[in-house]
PAMARBA-664502 format. One record per atom (N, C-alpha, C): x negated, y negated, z; residue in one letter. Coordinates in pm, whole numbers, padded with zeros to 5 digits, always signed. Layout:
BEGIN
XYZA
...
This chain:
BEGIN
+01276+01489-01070X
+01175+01426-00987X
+01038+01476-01032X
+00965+01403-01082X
+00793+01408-01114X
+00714+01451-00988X
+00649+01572-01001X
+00568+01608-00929X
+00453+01594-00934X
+00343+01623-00871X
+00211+01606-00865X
+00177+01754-00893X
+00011+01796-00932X
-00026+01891-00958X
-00022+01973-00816X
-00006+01897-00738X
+00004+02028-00608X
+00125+01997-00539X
+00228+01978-00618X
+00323+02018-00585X
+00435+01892-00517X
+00371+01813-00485X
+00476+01751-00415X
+00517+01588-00513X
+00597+01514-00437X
+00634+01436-00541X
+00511+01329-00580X
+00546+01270-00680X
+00498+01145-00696X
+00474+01046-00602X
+00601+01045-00519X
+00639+00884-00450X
+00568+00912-00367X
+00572+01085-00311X
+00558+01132-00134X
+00356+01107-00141X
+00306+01125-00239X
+00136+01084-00285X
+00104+00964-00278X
+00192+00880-00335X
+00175+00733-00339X
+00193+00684-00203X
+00252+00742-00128X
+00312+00671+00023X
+00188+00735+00112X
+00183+00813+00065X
+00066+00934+00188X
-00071+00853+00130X
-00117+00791-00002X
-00216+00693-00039X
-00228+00620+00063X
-00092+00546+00104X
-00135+00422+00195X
-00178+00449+00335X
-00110+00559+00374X
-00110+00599+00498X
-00225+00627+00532X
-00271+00674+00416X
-00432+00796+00483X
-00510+00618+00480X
-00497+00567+00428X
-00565+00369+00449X
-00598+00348+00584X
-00495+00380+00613X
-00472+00355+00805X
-00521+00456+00871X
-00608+00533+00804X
-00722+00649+00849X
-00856+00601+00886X
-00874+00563+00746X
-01021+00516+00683X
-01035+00505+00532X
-01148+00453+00541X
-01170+00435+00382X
-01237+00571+00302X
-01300+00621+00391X
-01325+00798+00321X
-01270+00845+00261X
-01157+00902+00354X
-01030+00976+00330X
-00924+00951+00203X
-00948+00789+00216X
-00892+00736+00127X
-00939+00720-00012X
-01063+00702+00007X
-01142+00728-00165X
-01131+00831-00187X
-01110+00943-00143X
-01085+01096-00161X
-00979+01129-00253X
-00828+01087-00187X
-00735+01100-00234X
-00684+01059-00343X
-00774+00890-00332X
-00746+00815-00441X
-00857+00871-00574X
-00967+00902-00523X
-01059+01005-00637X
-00965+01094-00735X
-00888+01208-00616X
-00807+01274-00712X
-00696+01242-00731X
-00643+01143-00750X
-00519+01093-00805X
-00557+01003-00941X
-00688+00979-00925X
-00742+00892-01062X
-00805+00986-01179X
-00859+01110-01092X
-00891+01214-01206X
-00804+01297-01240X
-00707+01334-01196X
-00632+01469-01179X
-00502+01418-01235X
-00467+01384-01165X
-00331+01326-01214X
-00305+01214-01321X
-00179+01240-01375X
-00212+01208-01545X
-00064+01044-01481X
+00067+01056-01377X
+00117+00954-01369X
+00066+00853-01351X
+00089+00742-01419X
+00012+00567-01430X
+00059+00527-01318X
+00194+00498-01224X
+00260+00458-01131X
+00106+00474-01039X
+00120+00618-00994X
+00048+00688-00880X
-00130+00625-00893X
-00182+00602-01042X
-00299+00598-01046X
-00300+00441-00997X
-00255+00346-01066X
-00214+00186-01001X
-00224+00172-00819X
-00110+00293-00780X
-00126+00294-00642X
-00238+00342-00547X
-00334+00408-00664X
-00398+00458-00581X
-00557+00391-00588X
-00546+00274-00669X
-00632+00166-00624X
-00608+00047-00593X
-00458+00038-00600X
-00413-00102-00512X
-00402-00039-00347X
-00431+00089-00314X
-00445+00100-00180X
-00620+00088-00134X
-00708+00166-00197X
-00821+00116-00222X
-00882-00017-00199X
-00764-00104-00293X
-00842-00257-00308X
-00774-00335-00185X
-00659-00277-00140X
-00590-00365+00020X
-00679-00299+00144X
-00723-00205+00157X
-00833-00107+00219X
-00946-00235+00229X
-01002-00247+00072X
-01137-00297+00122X
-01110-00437+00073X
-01000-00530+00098X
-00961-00660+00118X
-00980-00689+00236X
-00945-00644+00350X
-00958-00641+00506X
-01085-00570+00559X
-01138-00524+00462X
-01283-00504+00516X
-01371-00593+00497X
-01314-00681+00332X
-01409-00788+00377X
-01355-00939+00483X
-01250-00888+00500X
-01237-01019+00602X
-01249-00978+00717X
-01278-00865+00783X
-01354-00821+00867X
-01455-00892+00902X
-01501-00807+00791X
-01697-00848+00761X
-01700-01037+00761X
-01580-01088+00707X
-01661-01248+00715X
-01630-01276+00864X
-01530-01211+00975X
-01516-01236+01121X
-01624-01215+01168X
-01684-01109+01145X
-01797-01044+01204X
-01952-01114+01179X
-01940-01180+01034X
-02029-01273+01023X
-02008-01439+01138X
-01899-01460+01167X
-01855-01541+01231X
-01902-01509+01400X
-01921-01390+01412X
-01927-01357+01584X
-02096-01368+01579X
-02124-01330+01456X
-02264-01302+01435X
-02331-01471+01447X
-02297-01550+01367X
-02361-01653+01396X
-02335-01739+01521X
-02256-01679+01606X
-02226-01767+01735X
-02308-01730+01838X
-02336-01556+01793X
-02495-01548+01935X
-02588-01572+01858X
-02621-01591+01711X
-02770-01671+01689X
-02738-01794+01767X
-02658-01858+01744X
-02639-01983+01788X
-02701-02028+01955X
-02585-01887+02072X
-02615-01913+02143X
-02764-01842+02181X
-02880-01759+02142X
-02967-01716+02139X
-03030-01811+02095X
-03025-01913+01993X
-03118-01982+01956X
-03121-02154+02049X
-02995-02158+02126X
-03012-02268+02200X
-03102-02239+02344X
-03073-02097+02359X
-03110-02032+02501X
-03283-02003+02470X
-03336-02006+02368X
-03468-01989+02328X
-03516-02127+02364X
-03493-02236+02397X
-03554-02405+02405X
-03481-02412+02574X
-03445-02304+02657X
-03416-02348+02793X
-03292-02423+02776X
-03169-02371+02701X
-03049-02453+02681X
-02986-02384+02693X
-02837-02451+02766X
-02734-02387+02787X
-02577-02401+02716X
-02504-02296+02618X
-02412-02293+02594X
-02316-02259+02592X
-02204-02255+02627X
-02050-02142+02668X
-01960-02147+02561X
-02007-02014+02455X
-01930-01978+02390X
-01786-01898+02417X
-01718-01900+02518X
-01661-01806+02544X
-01535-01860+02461X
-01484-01989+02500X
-01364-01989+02370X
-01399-01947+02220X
-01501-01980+02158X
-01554-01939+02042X
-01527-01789+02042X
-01539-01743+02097X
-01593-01537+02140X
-01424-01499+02126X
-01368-01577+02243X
-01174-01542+02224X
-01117-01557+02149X
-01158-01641+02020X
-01085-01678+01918X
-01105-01563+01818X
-01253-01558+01778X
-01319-01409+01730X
-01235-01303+01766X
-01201-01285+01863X
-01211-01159+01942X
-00959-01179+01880X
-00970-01277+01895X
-00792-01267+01854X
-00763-01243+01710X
-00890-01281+01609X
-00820-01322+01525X
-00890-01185+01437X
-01006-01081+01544X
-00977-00959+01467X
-00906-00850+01510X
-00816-00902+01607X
-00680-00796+01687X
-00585-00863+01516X
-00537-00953+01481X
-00499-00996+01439X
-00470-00963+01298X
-00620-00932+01225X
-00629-00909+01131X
-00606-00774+01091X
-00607-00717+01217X
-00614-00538+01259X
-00460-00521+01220X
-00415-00585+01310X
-00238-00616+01310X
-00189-00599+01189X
-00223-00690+01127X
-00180-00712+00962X
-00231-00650+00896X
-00320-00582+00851X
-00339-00471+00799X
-00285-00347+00824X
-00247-00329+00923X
-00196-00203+00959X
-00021-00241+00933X
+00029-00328+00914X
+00154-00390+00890X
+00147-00357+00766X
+00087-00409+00695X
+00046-00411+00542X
+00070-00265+00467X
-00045-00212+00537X
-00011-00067+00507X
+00127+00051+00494X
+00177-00004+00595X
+00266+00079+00657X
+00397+00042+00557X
+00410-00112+00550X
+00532-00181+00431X
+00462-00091+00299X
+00334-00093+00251X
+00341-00060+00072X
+00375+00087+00103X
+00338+00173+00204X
+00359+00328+00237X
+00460+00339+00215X
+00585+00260+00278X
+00737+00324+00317X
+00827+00263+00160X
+00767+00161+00131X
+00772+00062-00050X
+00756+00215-00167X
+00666+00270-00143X
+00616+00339-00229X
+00658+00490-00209X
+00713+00526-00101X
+00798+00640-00098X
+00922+00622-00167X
+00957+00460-00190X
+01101+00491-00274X
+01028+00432-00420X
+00913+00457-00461X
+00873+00431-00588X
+00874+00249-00595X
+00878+00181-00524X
+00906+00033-00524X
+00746-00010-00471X
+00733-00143-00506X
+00549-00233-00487X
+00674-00338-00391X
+00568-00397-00316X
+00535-00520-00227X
+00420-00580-00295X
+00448-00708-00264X
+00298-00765-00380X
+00243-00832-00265X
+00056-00813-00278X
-00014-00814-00222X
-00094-00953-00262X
-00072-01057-00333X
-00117-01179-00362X
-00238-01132-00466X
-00334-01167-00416X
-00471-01196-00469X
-00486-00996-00530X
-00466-00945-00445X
-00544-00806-00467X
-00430-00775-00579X
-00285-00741-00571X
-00244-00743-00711X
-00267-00799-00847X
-00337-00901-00816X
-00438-01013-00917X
-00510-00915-00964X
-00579-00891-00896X
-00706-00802-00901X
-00726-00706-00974X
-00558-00581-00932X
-00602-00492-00957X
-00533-00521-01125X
-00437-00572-01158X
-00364-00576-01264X
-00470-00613-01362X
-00556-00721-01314X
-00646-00778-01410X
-00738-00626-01507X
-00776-00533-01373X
-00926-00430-01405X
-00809-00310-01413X
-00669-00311-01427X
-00655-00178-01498X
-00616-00158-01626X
C-alpha cells in the first residue's frame, strides 16, 4: 500500500481531499497545495484538483443563483422607485429552493467522490472531468 509523505495512505488523502471540500474552499486549497507540491503520486495529484475544480463548480453556480436573487430586488427596487408594486415572493422561493438544492448536491457529490476515492476508484463528474483531464 502507497503511502503519503506523512504517513498515511494514498486513498485515505484522496478521500480526506474531498471531505475537507465539504469544509471550505481554504482548507481545501491547502491540502490540495500540498498534495500538488509534495507528493510525487499522479492518482492523488488528479484528485486533488478534481476536488478543487467540483469545489469551485458549485461556487460558480452559486454565484449565478445569487446573481439571480440579485436581479429580482433590482427589479423589485427599481419598480418600487416609480410608486409600483411587485410580489416577488414565488420568484424569492424558487431562489431560495434551488440553493437548498444545489447545497444538497454538492454535498452528495462530495461525499460519493470521498467514499469512490477511499477505494482508489473516480465517479465522473461531467464537464469538470472535461476540464480537469483537458489542463493536466
Amino acid at each position: 500500500m502507497e503511502k503519503t509523505k506523512l504517513g498515511i495512505t494514498i486513498k485515505l488523502f484522496g478521500g480526506a481531499l474531498y471531505f475537507i471540500g465539504l469544509v471550505g474552499l481554504t482548507p481545501l486549497v491547502i491540502a490540495a497545495g500540498y498534495a500538488l507540491i509534495i507528493e510525487e503520486n499522479a492518482w492523488l495529484k488528479r484528485v486533488a484538483v478534481k476536488a478543487v475544480a467540483v469545489v469551485l463548480f458549485f461556487a460558480i453556480l452559486s454565484g449565478a443563483i445569487s446573481l439571480l436573487s440579485d436581479s429580482s430586488s433590482f427589479l423589485s427596487n427599481l419598480v418600487a422607485l416609480f410608486d409600483g408594486s411587485i410580489n416577488l415572493a414565488a420568484v424569492n422561493r424558487i431562489i431560495s429552493l434551488l440553493r437548498i438544492a444545489l447545497s444538497f448536491i454538492q454535498t452528495l457529490c462530495l461525499l460519493i467522490l470521498g467514499f469512490k476515492a477511499l477505494r482508489m476508484k473516480d465517479a465522473g463528474v461531467g464537464s469538470v472531468d472535461k476540464t480537469v483531464d483537458k489542463n493536466m
